[in-house]
C-alpha positions in Angstrom: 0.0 0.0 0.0 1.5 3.4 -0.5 0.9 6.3 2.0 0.4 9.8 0.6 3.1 11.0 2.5 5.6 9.7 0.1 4.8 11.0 -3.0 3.9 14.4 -0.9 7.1 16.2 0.1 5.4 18.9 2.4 4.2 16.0 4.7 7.6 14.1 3.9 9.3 17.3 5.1 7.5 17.5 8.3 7.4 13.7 9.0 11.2 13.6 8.5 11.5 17.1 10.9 9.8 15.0 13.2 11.9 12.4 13.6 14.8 14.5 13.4 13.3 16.1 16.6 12.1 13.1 18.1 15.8 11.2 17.8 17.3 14.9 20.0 14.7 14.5 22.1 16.1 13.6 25.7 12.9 12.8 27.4 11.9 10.8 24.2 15.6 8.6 24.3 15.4 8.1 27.9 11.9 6.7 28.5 10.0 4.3 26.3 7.3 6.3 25.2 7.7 9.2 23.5 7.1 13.0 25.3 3.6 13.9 25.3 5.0 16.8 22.2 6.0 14.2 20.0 3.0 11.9 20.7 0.9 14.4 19.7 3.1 15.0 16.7 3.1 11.6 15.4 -1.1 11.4 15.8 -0.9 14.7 13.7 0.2 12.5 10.8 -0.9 9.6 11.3 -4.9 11.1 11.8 -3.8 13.1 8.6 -2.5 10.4 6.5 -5.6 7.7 7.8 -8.5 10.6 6.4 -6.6 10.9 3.3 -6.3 7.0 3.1 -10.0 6.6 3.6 -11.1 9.6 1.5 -9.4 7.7 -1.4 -10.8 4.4 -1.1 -13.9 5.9 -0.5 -13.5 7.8 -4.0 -12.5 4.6 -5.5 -15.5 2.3 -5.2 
């Protein structure tokens, strides 16, 4: 399945600032879970990328 984020480089920017920011992080590195920022980050794209997802295969049928 492909994910809209990789043939849109404005979300493949900010998903890769993420991770950039998530991997300096030191409360991110030293616990398990990621900080309550980057949590909320992550569900930013990934809420984003699952209504685009459906939207699609809801215009496909």
């Amino acid at each position: 399945m492909n994910y809209s984020f990789e043939n849109d480089s404005l979300r493949n920017e900010e998903l890769s600032r993420s991770l950039d920011s998530i991997v300096k992080c030191y409360q991110c590195l030293s616990n398990e879970n990621l900080c309550w920022f980057h949590s909320e980050s992550v569900k930013t794209v990934l809420i984003g990328e699952t209504r685009t997802t459906i939207s699609k295969l809801k215009n496909n049928r």
